[in-house]
N, C-alpha and C positions, 0 to 999 in steps of 0.2 A: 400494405394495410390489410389485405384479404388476408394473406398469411398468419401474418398476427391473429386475427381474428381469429381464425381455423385453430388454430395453437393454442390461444386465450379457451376456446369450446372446448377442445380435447382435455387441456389440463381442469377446466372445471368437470368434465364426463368422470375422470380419475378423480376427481375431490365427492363429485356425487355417489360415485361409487362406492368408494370406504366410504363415503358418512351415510350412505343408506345400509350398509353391512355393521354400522355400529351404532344403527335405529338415529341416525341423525339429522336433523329439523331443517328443512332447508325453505328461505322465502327469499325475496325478490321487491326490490322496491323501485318506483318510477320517480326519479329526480326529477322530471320537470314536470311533474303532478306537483311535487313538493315546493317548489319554486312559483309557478304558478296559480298553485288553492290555497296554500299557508297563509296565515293573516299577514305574518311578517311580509311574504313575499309580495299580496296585494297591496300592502302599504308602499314597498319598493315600487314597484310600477306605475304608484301613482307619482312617486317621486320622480320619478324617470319621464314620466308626462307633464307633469312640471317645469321640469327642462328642457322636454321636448319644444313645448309652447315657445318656452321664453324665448330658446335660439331661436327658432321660427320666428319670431317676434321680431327680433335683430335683425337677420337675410331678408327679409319681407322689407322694413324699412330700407336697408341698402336699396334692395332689387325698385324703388319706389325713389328712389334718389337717381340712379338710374334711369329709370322711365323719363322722370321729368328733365333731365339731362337731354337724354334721346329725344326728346320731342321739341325741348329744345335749338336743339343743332338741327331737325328736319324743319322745323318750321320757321328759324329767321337765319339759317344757314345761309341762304342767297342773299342778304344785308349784312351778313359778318366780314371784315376787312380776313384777308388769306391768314393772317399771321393769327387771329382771334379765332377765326375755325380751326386752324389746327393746335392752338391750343386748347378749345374746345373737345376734340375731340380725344387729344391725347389725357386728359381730364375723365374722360367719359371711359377710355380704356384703362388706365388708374382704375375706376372705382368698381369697372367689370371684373378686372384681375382680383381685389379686395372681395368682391361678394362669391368669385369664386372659393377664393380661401376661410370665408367665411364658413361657407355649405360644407368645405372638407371637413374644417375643425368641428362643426357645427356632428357632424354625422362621428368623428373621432370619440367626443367628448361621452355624446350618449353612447354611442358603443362602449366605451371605457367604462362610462361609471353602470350601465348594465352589466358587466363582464362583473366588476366588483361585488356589484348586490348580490349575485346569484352565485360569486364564492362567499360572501358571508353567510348567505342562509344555507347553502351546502356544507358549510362547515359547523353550524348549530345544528343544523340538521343532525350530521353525524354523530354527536354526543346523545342526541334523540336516538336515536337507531340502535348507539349500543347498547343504552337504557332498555329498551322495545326488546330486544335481542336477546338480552339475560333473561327481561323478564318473563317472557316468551318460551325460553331454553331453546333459541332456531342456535344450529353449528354453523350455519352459514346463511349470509346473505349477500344476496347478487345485487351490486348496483345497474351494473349495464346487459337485462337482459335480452338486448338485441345481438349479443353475441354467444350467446345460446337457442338452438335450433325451435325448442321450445319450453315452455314451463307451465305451468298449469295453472290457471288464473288464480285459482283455492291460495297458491302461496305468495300472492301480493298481498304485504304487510302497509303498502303505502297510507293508506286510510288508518290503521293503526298509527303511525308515526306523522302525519298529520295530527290527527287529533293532541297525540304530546306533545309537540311541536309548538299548536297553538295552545295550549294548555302551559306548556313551559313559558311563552313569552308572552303570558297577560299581565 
């Protein structure tokens, strides 16, 4: 992965290079500014807390079915005939195994459907950018510039392409 990176630097140092020999415009933009401040991307998060809730809502009830389970078996456990405690109990590990696959799926789904949001606003994004870009006349823009050593704050365009961004999708 270093390597890459090192390689990724060097080949943009040679693309800086001719585009500065041929007075060429070079900016930088921060995608999870874009993700993050965009209306769109505000509105996504709230979506995503939405769901966060709701599953939480679900696991919570499980984990509360449980309890009452548990408390259950400890408390008229020594009145239970052998064969009703261990069905109890085997009951009670049933519905632990369930709320654990709950919390996986639970942590999958929002993971998934954040993975999604934040390719579809990078992907509007994108047509923002190259809008921004023409209009601009920049010959190059860096999406990832953590893989350049440095760049100079002056050519973050991000606040520019924000604003079209949200301008594009009122």
């Amino acid at each position: 992965m270093k390597v890459l990176r090192i390689i990724i630097s060097i080949l943009f140092l040679f693309l800086l290079i001719s585009a500065s020999n041929a007075k060429a415009k070079v900016g930088y933009i921060n995608l999870q500014r874009l993700v993050n401040e965009s209306k769109m991307g505000q509105a996504a998060r709230q979506e995503i807390q939405k769901l966060r809730k709701k599953k939480e809502k679900t696991v919570e009830e499980k984990l509360n079915q449980i309890n009452i389970l548990k408390q259950f078996i400890n408390d008229q456990g020594d009145k239970m005939g052998a064969d009703v405690k261990r069905e109890k109990i085997k009951e009670l590990q049933k519905n632990y195994k369930e709320y654990q696959r709950m919390v996986e799926d639970a942590k999958e789904d929002i993971s998934r459907e954040d993975r999604e949001l934040v390719a579809f606003i990078l992907d509007k994004a994108d047509g923002v950018l190259k809008k921004v870009a023409k209009k601009e006349k920049f010959s190059i823009i860096i999406k990832d510039p953590d893989s350049i050593g440095y760049l100079d704050p002056d050519v973050d365009i991000t606040d520019k392409v924000l604003k079209a961004l949200d301008k594009y999708n009122k």
